[in-house]
N, C-alpha and C positions, 0 to 999 in steps of 0.2 A: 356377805353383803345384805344391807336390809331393806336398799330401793335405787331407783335411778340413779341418785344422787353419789350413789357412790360408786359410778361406772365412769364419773368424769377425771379426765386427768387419765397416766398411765397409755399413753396413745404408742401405737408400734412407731417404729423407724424404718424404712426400707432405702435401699439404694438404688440409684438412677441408673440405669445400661443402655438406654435407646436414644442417646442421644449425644452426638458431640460433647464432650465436655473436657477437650484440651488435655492437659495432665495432670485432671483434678480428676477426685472420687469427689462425686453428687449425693446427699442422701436427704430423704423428706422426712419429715414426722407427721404422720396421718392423723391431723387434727378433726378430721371429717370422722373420725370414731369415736367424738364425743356422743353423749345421748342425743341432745340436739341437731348434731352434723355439725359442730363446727368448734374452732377452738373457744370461741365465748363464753361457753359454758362455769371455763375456769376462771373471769373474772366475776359475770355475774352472780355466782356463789361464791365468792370471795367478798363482793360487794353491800349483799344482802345479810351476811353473815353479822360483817362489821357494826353494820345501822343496826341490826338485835342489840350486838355488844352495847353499843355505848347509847343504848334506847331512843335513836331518830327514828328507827322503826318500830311500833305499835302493834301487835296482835291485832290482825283483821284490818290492817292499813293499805293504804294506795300506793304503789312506787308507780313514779313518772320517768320515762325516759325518752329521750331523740336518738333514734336509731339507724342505721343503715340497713338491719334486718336480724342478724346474725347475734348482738349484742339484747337486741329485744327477745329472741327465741330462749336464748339462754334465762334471760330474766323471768318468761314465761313458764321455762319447766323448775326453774328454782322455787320462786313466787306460787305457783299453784300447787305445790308440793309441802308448802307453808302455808299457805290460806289467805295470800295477799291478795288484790286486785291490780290486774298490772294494764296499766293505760301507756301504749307507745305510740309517738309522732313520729312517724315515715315517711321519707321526702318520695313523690310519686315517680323518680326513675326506679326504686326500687323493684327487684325480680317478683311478679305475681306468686311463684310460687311460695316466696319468702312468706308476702303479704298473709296468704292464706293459711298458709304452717302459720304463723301466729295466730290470725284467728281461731282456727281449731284448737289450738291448747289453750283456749282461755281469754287470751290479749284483746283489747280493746284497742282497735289502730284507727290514728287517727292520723289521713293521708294529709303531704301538706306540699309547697310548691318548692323545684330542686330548683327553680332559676333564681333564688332572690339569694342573698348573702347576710352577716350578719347583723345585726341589726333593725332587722324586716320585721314586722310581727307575725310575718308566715313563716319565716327561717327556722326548720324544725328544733332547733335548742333554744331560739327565742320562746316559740309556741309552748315548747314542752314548760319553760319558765314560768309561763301566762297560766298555762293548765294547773301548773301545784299551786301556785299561789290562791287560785281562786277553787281548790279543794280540798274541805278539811282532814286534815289527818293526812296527807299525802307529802311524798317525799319523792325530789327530784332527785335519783341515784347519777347521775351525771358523770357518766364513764371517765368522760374527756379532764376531768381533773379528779376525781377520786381516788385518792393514793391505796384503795385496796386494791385496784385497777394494776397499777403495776407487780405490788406485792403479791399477788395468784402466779405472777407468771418468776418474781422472784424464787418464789417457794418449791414453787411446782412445774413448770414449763425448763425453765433452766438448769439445776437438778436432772432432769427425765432425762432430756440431751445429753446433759455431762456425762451419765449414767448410761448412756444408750452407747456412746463414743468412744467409751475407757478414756475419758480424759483427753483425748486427741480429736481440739476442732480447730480449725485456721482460722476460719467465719462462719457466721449465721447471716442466713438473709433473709428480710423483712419488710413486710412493709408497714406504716402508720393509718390508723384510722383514728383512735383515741390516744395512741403514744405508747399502752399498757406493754404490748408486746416488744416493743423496741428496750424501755425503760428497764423491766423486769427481766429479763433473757441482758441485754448489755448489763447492768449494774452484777447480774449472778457471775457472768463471764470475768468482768473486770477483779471480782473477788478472787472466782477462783480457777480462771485461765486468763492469764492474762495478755498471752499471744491472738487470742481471738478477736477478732476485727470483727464491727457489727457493720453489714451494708444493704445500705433504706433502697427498696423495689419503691416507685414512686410514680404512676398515674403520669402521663404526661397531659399539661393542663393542673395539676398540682403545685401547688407553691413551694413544698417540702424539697424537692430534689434541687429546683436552684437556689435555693436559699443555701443550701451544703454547699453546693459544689462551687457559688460565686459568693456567697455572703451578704446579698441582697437580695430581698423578698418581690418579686412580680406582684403584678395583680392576677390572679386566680384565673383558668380558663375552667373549660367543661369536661367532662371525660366519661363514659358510659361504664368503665370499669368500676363495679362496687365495694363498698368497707373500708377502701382507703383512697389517699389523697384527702387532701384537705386546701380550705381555701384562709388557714388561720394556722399558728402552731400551739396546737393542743395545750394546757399547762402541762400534760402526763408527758409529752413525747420529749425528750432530753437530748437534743438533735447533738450536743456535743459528744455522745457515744459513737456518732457515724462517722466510717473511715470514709465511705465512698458513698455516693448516690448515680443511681441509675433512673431515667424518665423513659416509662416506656409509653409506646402507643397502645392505645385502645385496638388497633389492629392485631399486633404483635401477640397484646393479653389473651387476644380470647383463640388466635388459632396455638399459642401454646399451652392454652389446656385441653382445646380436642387433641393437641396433639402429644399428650398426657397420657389421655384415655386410650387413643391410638397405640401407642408405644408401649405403655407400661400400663396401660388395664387399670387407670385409674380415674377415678370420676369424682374431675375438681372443678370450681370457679373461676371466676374470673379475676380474682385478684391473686389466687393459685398461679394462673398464667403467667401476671405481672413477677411475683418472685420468681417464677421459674426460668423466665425471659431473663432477667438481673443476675440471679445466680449461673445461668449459662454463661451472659457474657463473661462475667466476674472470672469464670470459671477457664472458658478459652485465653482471658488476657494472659493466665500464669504463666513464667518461664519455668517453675517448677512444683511439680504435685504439693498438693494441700488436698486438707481434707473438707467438705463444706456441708452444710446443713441449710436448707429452706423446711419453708412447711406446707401442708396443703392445708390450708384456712377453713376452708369449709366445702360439702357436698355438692358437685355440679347439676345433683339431681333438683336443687332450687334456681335451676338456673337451664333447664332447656330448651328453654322458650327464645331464649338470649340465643346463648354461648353453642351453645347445639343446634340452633336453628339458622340453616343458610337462608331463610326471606329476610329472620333480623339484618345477616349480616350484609345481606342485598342492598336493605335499606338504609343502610349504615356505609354504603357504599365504601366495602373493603373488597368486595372481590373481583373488582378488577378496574382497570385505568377508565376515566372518563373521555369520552372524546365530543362531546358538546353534538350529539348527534342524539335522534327520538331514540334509537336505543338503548342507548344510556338512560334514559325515560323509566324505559321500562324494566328494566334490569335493576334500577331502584324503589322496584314494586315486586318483583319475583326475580330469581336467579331464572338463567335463560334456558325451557322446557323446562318448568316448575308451574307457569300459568294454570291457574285455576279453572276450566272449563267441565259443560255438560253440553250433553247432545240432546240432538231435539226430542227424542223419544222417552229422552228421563223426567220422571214427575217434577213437578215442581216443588214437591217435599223434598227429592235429592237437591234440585238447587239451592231450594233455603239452607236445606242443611249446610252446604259446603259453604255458603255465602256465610250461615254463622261461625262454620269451623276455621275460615279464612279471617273472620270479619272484615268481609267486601259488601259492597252495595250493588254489585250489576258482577254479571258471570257472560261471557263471550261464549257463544253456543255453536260447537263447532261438529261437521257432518265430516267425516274422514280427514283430508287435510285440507276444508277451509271450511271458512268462517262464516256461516249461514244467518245467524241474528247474535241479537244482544238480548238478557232478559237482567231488566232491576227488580228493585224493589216495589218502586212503583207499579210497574205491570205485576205484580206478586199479589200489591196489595187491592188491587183493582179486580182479580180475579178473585180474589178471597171476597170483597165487599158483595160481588156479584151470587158467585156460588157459596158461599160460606165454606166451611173446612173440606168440601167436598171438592174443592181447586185441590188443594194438592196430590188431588189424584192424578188431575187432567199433564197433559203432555207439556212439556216448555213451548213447542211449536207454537201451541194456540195462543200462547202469551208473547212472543219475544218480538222485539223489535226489525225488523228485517232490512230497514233504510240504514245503510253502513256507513261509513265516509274513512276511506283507506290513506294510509298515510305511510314513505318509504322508511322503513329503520334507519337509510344513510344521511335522509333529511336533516336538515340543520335544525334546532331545539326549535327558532323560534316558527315555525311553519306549523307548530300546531296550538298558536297563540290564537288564530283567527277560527281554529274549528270548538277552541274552548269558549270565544266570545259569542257564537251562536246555540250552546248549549248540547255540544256533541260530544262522543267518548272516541277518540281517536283506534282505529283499529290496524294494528303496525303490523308492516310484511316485509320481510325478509327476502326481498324477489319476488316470488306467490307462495314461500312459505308464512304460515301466522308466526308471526316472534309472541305479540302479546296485547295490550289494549293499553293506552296510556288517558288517564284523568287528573284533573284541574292541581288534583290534592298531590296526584303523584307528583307534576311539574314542580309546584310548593316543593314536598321534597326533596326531590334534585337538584333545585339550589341551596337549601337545608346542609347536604351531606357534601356539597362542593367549594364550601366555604374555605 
């Protein structure tokens, strides 16, 4: 081998054991052993390659791309490895960690808005359009219809499996982001397994899964699972390959990839989940063993912030039933004993800290088991104008607020409408124990996630 470049493709196969799986053999292909972590690697060098070939790409050129994160990473270690400049448009749900892997390898990201649809001039493959157009030398690689896009994973991804399987697969399961993997894994099978059944893992909130299974396209909803789903059908994705479609929840996605890592010591994302979720079921409905294959898409370690993180999922309100009561409030702010507090005696350098490692704006300052003050920002920043950096020495006591206004966990939501309308931060007890503190923003989102 003479660089990165030739460590992509060639991923293990391993077999599932931790989990129900009916009387089917489960096995993944560990896509996350690309260089990049993820399987994209193998179109973006497929992609890239092409545009040399047939000269849309120029020595010392620009490649534009709209990306979900994964697709841009890969672009970024092909692209910098050639001398390209690689500029990608990234819808802002995307995972921070995503974001910043690309900046460090190079990429120039330019964030854009995940609520508008096609059309928009913010809609990241619109934008990414706007961008080449108006830069010389630059080329829109445009995953979602570039026929290298499939053909990487004809060549390479489809092959690997055959070869991994001795020729013995029932199904593959997939999901669509640009089509590639669907297209190029289904068209290698049809060749040369022809028993193989290709079946779409599909984002609930997705237009992909009922467009299969009824034959009528929805209008698009929203879904926090990344890479796939879509709210259009791709030119790359060849939906007439799919035997079956599966819609899963955003709930479902992300605790079956912790519970991946749990089980099997593997450390996937979120749209990992969504196949793995589809391939179980798939897997329980058989009356008789078959053998099946998903993949793990890419590294969960761009994604702990998400998929690893019970505040996300707090606030996403999957972890447990609503019952229209202040604690539900708060539990859509932190899982319950996860509140963020200091006591009186810690600097106010510990509170900032935590208020930045949280990113909150006020910390409930709490003496053994109650709740003594509040300290914000503002008291932070009043003490800092006064003393200069020599506040953060001083105690939280001399700063915090002490006038409290208590409110019961069992209280009904709207009792803490009149304490937001006098400009107060509700401080919730659980009897005279502290559950946690509820604010204006959190109410915002608890009807957000109770829609």
């Amino acid at each position: 081998m003479t660089s990165v470049l030739d460590l992509i493709g060639e991923t293990p196969l391993i077999e599932v054991t931790g989990f129900d799986r009916g009387p089917c053999r489960l096995f993944l292909k560990l896509e996350s052993a690309n260089p990049s972590g993820s399987i994209k690697d193998r179109p973006a060098r497929s992609m890239i390659e092409a545009a040399e070939a047939d000269g849309r790409l120029k020595p010392g050129g620009t490649i534009v791309e709209a990306t979900a994160g994964n697709t841009g990473l890969g672009l970024a270690l092909v692209g910098a490895r050639k001398g390209y400049r690689i500029v990608l448009v990234v819808p802002d749900k995307m995972a921070r960690e995503k974001i910043l892997h690309c900046k460090a390898m190079g990429a120039e990201v330019v964030l854009t808005r995940s609520d508008v649809g096609r059309g928009h001039a913010d809609y990241y493959q619109d934008l990414a359009e706007t961008i080449t157009q108006r830069t010389p030398g630059a080329l829109f690689i445009n995953q979602f219809a570039n026929p290298a896009n499939p053909q990487a994973h004809e060549t390479t991804t489809g092959p690997e499996i055959f070869r991994q399987m001795q020729g013995n697969i029932d199904a593959v399961v997939v999901g669509v982001g640009s089509g590639g993997t669907l297209s190029g894994i289904g068209r290698y099978m049809a060749k040369n397994s022809p028993k193989t059944r290709m079946i779409l893992a599909d984002p609930v909130g997705s237009v992909l899964a009922p467009l299969v299974e009824t034959g009528r396209q929805p209008e698009a909803g929203s879904w926090a699972v990344e890479g796939i789903g879509e709210d259009f059908v791709p030119p790359n994705a060849d939906l007439k390959l799919v035997h079956k479609a599966y819609a899963i929840s955003d709930r479902d996605s992300f605790a079956a990839a912790r519970d991946l890592l749990r089980h099997e010591g593997v450390l996937a994302g979120s749209s990992t989940g969504t196949l793995l979720t589809a391939a179980l079921r798939y897997c329980r409905e058989q009356s008789e063993p078959r053998r099946v294959v998903s993949l793990v898409c890419d590294s969960g370690a761009k994604y702990l912030s998400k998929v690893f993180n019970p505040v996300y999922a707090a606030q996403e309100g999957w972890d447990q039933e609503r019952r229209g009561q202040v604690r539900d409030v708060v539990t859509s702010r932190f899982p319950e004993g996860e509140e963020v507090v200091v006591h009186p005696d810690d600097t106010l350098r510990t509170a900032f800290v935590r208020m930045r490692a949280a990113d909150l704006s006020q910390l409930p300052v709490v003496d053994g088991e109650r709740v003594v003050g509040l300290v914000d920002e503002s008291d932070m920043l009043g003490a800092v104008l006064e003393h200069s950096s020599r506040a953060f020495e001083h105690p939280v006591k001399e700063v915090m607020v002490t006038r409290l206004e208590t409110i019961s966990a069992d209280a009904p939501i709207a009792d803490l409408v009149p304490l937001f309308r006098r400009d107060l931060v509700a401080i919730v007890l659980d009897g005279t124990h502290f559950l946690g503190i509820a604010t204006r923003l959190d109410l915002i989102n608890y009807f957000r996630i109770a829609r």
